[in-house]
Biopython code that builds the backbone (N, CA, C, O; Angstrom):
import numpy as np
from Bio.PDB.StructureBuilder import StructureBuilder

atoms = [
    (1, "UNK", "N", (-48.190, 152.138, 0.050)),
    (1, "UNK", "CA", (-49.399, 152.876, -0.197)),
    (1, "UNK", "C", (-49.778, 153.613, 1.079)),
    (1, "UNK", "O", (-49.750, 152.990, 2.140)),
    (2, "UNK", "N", (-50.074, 154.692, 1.055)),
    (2, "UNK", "CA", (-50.359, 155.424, 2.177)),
    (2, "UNK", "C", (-52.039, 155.296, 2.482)),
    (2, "UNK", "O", (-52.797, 154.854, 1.619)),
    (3, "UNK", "N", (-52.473, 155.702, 3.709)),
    (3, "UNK", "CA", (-53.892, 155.447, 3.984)),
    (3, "UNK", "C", (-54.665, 156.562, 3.271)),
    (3, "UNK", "O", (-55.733, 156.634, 3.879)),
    (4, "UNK", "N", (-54.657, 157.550, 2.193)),
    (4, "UNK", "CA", (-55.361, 157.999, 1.676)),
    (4, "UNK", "C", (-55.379, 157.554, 0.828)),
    (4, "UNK", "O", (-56.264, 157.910, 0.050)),
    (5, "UNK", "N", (-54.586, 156.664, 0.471)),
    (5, "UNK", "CA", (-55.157, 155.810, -1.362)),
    (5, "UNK", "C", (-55.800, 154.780, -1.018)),
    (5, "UNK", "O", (-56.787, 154.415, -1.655)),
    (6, "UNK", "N", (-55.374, 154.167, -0.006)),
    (6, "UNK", "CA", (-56.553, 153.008, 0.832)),
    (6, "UNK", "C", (-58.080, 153.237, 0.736)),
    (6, "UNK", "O", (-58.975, 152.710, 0.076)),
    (7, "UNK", "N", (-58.037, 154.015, 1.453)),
    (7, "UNK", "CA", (-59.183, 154.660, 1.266)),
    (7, "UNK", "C", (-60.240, 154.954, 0.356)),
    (7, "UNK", "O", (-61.443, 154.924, 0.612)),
    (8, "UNK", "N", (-59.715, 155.230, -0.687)),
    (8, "UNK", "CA", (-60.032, 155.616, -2.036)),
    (8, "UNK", "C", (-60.298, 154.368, -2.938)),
    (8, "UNK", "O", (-61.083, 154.092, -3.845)),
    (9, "UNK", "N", (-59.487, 153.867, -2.404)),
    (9, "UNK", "CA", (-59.314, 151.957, -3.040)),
    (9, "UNK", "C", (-60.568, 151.639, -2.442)),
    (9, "UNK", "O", (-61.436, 151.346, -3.264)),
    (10, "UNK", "N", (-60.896, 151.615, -1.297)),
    (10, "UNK", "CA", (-62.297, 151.354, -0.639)),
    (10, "UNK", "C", (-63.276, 151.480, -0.961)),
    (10, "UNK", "O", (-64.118, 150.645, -1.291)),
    (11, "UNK", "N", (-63.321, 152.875, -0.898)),
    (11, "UNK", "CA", (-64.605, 153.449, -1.596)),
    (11, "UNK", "C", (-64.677, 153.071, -3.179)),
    (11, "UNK", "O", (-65.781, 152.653, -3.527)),
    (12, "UNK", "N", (-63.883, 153.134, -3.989)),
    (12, "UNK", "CA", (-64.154, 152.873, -4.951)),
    (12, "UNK", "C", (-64.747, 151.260, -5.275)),
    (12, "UNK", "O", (-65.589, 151.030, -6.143)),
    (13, "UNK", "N", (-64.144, 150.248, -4.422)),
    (13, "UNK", "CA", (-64.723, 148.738, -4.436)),
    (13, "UNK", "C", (-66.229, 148.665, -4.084)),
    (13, "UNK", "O", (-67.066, 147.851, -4.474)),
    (14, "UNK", "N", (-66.397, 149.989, -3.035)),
    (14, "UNK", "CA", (-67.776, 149.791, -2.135)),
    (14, "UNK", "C", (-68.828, 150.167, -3.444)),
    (14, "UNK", "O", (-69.792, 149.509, -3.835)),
    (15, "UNK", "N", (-68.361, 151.292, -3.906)),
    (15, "UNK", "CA", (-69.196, 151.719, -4.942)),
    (15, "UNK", "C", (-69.750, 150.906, -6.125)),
    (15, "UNK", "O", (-70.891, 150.791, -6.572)),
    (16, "UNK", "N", (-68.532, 150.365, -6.495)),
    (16, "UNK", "CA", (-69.302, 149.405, -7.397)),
    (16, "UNK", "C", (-69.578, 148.186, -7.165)),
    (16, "UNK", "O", (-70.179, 147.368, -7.862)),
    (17, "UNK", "N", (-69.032, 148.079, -5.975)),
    (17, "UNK", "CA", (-69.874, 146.874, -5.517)),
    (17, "UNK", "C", (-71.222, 146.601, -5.397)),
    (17, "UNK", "O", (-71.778, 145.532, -5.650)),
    (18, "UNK", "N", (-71.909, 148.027, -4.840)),
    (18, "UNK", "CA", (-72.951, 148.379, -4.242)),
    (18, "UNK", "C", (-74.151, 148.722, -5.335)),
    (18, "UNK", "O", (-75.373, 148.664, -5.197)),
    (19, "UNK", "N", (-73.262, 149.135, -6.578)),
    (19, "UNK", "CA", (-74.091, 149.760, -8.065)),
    (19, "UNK", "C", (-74.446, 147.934, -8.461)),
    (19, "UNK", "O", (-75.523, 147.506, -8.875)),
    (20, "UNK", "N", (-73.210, 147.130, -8.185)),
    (20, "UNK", "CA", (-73.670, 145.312, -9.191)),
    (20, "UNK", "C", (-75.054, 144.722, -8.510)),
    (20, "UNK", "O", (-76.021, 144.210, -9.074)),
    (21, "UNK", "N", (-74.735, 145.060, -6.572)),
    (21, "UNK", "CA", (-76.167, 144.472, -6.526)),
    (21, "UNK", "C", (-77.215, 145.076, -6.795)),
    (21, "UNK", "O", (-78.096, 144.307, -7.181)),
    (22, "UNK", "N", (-77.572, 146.371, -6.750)),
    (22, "UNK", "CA", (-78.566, 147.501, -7.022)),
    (22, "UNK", "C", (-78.951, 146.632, -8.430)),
    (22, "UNK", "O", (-80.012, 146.013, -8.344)),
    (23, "UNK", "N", (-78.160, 146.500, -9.816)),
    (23, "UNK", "CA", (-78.201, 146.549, -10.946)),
    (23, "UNK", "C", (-78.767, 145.070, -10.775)),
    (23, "UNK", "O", (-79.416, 144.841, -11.795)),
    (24, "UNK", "N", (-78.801, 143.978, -9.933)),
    (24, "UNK", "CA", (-78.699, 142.377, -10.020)),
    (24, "UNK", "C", (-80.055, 142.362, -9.569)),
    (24, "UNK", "O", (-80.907, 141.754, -10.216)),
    (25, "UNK", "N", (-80.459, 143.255, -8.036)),
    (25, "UNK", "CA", (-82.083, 143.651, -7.404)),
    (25, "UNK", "C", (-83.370, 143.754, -9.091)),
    (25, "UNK", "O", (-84.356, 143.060, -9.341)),
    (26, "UNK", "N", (-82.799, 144.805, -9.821)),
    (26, "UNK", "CA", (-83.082, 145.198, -10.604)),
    (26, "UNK", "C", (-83.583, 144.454, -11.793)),
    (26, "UNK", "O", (-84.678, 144.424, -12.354)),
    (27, "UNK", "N", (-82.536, 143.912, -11.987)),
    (27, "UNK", "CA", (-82.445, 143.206, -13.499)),
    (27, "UNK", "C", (-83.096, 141.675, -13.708)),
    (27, "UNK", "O", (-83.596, 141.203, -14.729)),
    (28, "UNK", "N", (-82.895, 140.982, -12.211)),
    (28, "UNK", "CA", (-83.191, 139.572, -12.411)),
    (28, "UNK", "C", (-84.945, 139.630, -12.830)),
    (28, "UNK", "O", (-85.456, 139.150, -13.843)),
    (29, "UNK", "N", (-85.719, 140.453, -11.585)),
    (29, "UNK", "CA", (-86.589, 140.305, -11.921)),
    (29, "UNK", "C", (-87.663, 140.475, -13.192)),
    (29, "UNK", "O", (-88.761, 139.963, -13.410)),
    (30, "UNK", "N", (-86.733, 141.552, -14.023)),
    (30, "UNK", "CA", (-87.004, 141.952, -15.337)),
    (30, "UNK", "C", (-86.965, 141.198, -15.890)),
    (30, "UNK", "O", (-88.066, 140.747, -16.205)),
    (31, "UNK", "N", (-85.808, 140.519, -16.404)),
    (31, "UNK", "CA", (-85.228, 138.936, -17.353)),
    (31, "UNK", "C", (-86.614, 137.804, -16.604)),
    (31, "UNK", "O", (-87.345, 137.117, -17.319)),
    (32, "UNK", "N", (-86.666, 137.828, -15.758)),
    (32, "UNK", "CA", (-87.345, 136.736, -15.728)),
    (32, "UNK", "C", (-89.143, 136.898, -15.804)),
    (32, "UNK", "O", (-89.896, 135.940, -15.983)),
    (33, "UNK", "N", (-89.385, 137.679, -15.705)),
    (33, "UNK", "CA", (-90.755, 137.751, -16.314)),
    (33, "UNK", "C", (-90.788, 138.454, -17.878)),
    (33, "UNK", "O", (-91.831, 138.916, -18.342)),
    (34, "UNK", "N", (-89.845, 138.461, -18.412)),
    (34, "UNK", "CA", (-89.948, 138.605, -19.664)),
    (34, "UNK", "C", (-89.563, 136.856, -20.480)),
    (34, "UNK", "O", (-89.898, 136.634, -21.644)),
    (35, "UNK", "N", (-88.952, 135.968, -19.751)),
    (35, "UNK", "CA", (-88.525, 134.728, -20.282)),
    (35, "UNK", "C", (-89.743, 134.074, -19.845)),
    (35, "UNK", "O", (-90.071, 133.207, -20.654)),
    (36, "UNK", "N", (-90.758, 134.204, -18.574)),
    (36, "UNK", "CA", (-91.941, 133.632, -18.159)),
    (36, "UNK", "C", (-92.709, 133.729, -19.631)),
    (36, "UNK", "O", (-93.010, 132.808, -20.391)),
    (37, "UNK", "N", (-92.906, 135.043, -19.761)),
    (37, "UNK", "CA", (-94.081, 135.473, -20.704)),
    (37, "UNK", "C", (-94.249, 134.454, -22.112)),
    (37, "UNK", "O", (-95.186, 133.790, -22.555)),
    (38, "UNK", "N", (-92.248, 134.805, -22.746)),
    (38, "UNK", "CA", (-92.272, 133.991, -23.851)),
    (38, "UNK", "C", (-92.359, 132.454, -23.346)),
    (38, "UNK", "O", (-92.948, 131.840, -24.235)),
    (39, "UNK", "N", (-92.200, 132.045, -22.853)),
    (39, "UNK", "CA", (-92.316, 130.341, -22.323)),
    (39, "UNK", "C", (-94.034, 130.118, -22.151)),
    (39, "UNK", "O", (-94.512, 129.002, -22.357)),
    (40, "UNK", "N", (-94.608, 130.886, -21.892)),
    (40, "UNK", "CA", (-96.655, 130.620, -21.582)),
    (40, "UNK", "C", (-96.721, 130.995, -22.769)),
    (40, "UNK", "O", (-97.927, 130.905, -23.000)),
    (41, "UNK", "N", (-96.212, 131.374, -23.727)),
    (41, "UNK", "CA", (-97.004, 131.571, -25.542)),
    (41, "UNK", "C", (-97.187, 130.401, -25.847)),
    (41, "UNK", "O", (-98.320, 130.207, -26.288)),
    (42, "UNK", "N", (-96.378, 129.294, -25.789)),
    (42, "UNK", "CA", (-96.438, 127.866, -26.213)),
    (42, "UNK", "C", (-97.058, 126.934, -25.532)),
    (42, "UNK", "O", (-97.057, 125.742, -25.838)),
    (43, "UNK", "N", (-97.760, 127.548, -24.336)),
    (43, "UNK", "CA", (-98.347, 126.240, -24.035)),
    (43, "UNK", "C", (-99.915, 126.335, -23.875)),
    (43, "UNK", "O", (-100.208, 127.366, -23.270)),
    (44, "UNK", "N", (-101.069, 125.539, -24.250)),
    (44, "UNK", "CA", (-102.119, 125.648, -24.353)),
    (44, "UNK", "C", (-102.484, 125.476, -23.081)),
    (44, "UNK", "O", (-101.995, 124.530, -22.463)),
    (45, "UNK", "N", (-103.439, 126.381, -22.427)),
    (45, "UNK", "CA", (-103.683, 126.544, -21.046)),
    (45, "UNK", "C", (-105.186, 126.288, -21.119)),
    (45, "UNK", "O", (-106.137, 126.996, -20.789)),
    (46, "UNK", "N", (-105.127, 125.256, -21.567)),
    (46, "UNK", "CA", (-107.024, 124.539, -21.515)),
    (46, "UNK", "C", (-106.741, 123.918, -19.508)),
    (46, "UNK", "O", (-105.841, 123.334, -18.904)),
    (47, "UNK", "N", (-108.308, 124.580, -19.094)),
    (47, "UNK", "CA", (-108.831, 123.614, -18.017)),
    (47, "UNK", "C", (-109.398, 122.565, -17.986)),
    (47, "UNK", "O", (-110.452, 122.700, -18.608)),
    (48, "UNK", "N", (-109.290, 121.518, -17.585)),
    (48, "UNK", "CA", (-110.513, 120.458, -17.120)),
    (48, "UNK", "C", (-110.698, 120.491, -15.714)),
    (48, "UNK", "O", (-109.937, 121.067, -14.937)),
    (49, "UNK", "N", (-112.003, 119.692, -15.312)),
    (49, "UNK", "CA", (-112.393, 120.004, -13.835)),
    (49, "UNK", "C", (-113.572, 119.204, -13.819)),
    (49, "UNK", "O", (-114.375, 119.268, -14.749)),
    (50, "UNK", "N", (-113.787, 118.244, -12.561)),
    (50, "UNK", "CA", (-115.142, 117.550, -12.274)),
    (50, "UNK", "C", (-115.735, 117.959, -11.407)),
    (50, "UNK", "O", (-115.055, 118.564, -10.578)),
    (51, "UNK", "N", (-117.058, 117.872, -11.167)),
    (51, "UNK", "CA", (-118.147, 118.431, -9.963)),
    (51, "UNK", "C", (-118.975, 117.208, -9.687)),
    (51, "UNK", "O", (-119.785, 116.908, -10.564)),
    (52, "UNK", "N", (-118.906, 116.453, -8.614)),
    (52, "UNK", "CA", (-120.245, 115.375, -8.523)),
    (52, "UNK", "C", (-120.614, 115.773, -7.050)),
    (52, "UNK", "O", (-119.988, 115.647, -5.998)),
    (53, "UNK", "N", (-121.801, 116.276, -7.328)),
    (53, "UNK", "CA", (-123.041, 115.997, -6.724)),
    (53, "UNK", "C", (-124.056, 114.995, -7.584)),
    (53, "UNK", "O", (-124.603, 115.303, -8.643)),
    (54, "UNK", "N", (-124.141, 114.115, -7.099)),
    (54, "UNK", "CA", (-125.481, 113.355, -7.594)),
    (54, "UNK", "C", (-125.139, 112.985, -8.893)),
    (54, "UNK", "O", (-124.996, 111.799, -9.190)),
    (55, "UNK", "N", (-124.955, 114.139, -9.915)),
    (55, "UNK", "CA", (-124.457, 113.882, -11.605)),
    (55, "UNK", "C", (-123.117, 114.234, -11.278)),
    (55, "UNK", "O", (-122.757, 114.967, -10.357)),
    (56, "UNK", "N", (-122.143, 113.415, -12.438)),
    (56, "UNK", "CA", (-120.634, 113.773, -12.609)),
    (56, "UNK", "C", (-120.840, 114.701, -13.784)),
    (56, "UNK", "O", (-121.875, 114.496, -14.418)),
    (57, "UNK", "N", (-119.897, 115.880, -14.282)),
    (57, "UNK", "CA", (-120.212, 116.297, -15.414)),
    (57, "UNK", "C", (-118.299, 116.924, -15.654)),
    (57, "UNK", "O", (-117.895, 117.456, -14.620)),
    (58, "UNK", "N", (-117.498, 116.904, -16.524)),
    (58, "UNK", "CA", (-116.622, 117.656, -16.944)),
    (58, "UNK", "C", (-116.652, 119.530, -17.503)),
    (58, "UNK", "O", (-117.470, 119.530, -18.423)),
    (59, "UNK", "N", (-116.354, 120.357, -17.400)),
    (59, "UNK", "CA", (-116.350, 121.562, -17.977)),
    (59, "UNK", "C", (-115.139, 121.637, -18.531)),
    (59, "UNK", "O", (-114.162, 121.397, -17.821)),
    (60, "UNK", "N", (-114.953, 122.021, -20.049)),
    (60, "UNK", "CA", (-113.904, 121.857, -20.452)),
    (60, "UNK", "C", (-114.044, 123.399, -21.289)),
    (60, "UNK", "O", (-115.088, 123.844, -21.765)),
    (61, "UNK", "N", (-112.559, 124.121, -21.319)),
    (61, "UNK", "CA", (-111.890, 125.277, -22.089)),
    (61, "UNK", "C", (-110.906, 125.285, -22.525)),
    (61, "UNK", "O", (-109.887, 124.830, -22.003)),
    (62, "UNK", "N", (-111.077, 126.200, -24.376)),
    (62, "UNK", "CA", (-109.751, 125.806, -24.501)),
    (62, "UNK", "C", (-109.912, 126.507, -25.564)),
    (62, "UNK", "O", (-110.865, 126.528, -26.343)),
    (63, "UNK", "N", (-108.468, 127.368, -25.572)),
    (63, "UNK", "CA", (-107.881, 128.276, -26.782)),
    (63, "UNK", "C", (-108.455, 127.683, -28.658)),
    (63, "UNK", "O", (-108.563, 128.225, -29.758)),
    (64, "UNK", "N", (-108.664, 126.399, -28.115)),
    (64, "UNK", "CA", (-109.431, 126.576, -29.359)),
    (64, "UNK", "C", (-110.943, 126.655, -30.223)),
    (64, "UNK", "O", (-111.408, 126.757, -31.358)),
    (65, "UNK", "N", (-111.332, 126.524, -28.746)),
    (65, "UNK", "CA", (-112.975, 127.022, -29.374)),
    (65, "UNK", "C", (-113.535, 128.077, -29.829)),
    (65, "UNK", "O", (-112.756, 129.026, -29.913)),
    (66, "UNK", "N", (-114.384, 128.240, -30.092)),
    (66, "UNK", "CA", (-114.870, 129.660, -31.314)),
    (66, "UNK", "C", (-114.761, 130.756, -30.555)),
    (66, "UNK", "O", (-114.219, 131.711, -31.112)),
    (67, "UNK", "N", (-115.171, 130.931, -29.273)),
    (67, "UNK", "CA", (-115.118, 132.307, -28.312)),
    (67, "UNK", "C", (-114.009, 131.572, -27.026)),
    (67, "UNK", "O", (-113.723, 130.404, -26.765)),
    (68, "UNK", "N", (-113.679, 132.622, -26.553)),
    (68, "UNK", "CA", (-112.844, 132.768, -25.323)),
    (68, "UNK", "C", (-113.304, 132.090, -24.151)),
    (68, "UNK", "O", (-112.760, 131.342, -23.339)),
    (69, "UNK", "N", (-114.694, 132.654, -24.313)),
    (69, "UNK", "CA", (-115.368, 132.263, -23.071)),
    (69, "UNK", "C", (-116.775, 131.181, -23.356)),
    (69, "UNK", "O", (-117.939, 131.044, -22.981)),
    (70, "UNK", "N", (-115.903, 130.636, -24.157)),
    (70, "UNK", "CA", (-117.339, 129.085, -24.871)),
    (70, "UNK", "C", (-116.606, 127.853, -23.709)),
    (70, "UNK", "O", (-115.409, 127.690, -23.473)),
    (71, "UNK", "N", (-117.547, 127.259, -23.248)),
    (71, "UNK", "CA", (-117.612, 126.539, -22.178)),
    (71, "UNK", "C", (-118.232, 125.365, -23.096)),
    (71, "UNK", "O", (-119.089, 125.636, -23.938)),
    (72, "UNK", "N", (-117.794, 124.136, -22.911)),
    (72, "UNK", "CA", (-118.248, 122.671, -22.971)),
    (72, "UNK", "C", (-118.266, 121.940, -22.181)),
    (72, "UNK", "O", (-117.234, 121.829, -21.519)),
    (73, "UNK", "N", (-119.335, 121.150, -21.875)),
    (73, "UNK", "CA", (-119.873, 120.239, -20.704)),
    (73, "UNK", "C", (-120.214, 118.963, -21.050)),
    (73, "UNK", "O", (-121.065, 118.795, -21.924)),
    (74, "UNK", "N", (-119.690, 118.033, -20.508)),
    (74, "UNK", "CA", (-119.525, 116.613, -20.561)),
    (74, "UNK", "C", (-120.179, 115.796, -19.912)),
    (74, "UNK", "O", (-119.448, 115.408, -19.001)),
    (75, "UNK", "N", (-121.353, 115.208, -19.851)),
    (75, "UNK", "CA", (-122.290, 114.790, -18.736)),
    (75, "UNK", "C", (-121.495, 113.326, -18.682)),
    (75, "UNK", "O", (-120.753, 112.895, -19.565)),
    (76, "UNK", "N", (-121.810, 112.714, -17.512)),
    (76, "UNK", "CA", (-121.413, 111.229, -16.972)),
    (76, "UNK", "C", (-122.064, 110.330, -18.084)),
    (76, "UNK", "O", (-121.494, 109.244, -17.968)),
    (77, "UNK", "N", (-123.215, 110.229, -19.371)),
    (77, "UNK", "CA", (-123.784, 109.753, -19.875)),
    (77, "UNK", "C", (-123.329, 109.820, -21.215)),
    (77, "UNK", "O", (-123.842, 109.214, -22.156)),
    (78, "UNK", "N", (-122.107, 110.763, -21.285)),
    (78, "UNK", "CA", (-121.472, 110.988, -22.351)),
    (78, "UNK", "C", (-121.757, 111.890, -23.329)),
    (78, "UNK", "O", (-121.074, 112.132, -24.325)),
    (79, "UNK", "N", (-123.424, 112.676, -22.810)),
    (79, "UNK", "CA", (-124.053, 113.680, -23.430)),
    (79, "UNK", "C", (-123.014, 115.420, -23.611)),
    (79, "UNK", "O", (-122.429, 115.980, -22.684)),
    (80, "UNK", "N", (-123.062, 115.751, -24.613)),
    (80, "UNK", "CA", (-122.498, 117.127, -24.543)),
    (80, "UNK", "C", (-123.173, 118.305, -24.859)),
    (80, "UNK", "O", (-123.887, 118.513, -25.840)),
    (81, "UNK", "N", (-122.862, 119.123, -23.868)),
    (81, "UNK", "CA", (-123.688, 120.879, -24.671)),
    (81, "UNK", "C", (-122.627, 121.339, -24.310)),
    (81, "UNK", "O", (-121.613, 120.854, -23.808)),
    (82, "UNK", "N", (-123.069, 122.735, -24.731)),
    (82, "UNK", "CA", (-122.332, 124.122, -25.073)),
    (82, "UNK", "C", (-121.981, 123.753, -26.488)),
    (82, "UNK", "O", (-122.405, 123.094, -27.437)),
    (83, "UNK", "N", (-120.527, 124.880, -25.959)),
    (83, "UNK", "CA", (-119.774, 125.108, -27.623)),
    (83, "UNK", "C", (-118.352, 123.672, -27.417)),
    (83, "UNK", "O", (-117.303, 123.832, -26.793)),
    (84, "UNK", "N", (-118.742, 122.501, -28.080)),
    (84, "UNK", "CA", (-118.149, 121.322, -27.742)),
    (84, "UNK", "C", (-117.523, 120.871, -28.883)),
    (84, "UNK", "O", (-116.899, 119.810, -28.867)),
]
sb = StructureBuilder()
sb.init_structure("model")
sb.init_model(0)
sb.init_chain("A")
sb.init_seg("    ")
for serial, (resi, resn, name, xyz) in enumerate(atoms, 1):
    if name == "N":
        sb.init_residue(resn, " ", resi, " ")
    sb.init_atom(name, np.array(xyz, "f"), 0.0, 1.0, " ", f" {name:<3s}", serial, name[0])
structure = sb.get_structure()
């Protein structure tokens, strides 16, 4: 083989070498926030959370109460308001 087909052999490896990672930069991050997305459809993303000062109380949310933003509160006495 003479050094102008070498050459050519080169460049041609570099090239697509250079197009797989470009295409790999590219692609992983796509695939994977599209496999994130479908994987968080299935899971119920209710909070719980305590606050004590003085009173303990729970705040609780969750995909299944009547509004989005309906909040239920759990007093240390076992008392409840909001949307519970």
């Amino acid at each position: 083989m003479d050094s102008a087909s070498e050459w050519g052999a080169l460049r041609i490896t570099l090239l697509f070498g250079s197009a797989a990672v470009a295409l790999a930069l590219i692609a992983v991050p796509l695939l994977e926030g599209r496999n994130s997305d479908r994987l968080a459809g299935d899971i119920d993303l209710m909070s719980t959370g305590s606050i004590g000062r003085g009173e303990t109380y729970t705040i609780r949310r969750s995909v299944l109460q009547s509004s989005p933003d309906a909040v239920c509160v759990i007093h240390s006495d076992g008392a409840r308001s909001g949307d519970c």
